[in-house]
C-alpha positions as CSV (number, residue, x, y, z in Angstrom):
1,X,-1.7,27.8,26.0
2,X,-1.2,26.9,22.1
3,X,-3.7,26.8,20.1
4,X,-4.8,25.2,16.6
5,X,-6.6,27.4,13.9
6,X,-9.1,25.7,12.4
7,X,-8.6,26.7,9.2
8,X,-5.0,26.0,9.0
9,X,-3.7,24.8,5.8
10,X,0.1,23.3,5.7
11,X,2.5,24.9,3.3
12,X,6.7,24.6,3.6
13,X,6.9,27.2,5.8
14,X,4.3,26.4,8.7
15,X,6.4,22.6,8.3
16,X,9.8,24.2,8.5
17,X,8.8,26.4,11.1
18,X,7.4,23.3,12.9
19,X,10.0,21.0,12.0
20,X,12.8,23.4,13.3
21,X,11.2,23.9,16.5
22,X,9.8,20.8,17.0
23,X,10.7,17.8,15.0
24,X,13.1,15.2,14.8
25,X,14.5,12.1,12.7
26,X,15.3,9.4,14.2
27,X,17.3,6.4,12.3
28,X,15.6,3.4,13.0
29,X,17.7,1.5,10.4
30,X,20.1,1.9,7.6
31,X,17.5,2.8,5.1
32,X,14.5,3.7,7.6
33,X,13.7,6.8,9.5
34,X,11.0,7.9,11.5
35,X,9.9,11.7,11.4
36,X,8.8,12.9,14.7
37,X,6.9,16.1,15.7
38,X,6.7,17.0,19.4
39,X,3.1,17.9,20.3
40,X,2.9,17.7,23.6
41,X,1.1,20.9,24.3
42,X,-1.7,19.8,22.4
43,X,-4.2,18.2,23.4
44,X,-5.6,14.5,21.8
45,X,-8.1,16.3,19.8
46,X,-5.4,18.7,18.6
47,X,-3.0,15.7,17.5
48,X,-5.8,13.9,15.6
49,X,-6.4,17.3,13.4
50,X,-2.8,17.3,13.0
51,X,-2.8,13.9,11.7
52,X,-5.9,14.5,9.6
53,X,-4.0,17.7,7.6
54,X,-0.3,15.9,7.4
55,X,-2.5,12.4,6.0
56,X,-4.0,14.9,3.7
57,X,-0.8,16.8,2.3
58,X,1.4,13.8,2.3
59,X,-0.9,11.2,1.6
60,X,0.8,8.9,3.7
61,X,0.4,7.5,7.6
62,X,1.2,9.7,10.7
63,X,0.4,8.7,13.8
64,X,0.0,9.5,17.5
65,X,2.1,8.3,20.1
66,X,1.1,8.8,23.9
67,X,3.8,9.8,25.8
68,X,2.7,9.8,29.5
69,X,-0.1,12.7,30.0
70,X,0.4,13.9,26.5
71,X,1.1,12.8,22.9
72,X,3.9,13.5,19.9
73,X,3.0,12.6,15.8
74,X,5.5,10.4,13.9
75,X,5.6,9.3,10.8
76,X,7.7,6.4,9.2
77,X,10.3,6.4,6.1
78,X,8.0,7.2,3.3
79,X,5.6,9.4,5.3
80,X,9.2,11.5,6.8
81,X,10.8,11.7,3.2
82,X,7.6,13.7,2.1
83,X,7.7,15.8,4.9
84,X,11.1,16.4,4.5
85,X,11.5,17.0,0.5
86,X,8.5,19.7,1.7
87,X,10.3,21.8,3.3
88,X,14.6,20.8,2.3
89,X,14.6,23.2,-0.1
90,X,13.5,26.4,2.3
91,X,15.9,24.7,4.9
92,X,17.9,27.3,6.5
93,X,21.8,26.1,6.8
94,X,21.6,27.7,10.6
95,X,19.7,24.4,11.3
96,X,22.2,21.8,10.0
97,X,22.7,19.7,12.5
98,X,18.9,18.6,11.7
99,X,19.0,18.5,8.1
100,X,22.5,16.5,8.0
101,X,20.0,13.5,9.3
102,X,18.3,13.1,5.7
103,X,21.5,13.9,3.8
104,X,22.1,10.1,3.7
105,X,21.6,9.1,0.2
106,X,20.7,5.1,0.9
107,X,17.4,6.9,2.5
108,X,16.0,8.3,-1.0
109,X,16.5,5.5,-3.3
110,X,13.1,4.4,-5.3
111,X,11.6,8.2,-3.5
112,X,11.6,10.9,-5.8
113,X,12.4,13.9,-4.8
114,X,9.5,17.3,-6.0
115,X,7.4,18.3,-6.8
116,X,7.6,20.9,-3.7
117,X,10.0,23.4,-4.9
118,X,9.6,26.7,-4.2
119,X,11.9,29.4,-2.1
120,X,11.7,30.8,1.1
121,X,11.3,34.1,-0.4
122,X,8.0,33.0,-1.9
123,X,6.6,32.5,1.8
124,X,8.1,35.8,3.1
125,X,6.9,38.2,0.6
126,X,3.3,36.9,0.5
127,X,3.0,36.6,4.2
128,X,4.5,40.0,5.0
């Protein structure tokens, strides 16, 4: 059974960790993509703290999606771009084949990219 902390606090490498196990981008158009984070084995309340913290840190819209029995969080262009210029510069190159999705340049024009940079070494020495 997974379970939330209450006192969790998003930083880039809780949302790369996530985003490498379970997220997605999906291309809904040329210049629009959705970001979407599988949450199915949590439960509604679970989602809508979710959605509270990633509103909070991104300052954009998530949103919950049922899907049968259980639910998954997506977020559209603006609110995936933040996500993603979060965590792109601790992106490992192992997981290419989901970073080559946001590569596209068309996706970042009028977005601007920071101010979230920081290393992955950052995150490993002061959580070790």
């Amino acid at each position: 059974i997974k379970t939330i902390p209450n006192d969790l606090e998003l930083n880039p490498m809780i949302c790369l960790i996530w985003f490498c196990d379970d997220g997605s981008i999906i291309y809904r158009s040329k210049k629009a993509i959705e970001l979407k984070l599988s949450t199915h084995g949590f439960s509604l309340k679970e989602n809508q703290f979710l959605v509270k913290l990633l509103t909070k840190k991104f300052k954009e819209k998530f949103r919950i999606i049922p899907d049968g029995n259980h639910h998954y969080i997506v977020g559209s262009t603006k609110a995936a771009l933040k996500f993603i210029n979060f965590i792109d510069n601790i992106f490992p190159p192992c997981m290419a084949r989901k970073s080559d999705k946001w590569k596209s340049k068309p996706l970042w024009d009028g977005i601007s990219r920071g101010p979230y940079k920081c290393s992955i070494l950052e995150h490993t020495k002061n959580e070790v």
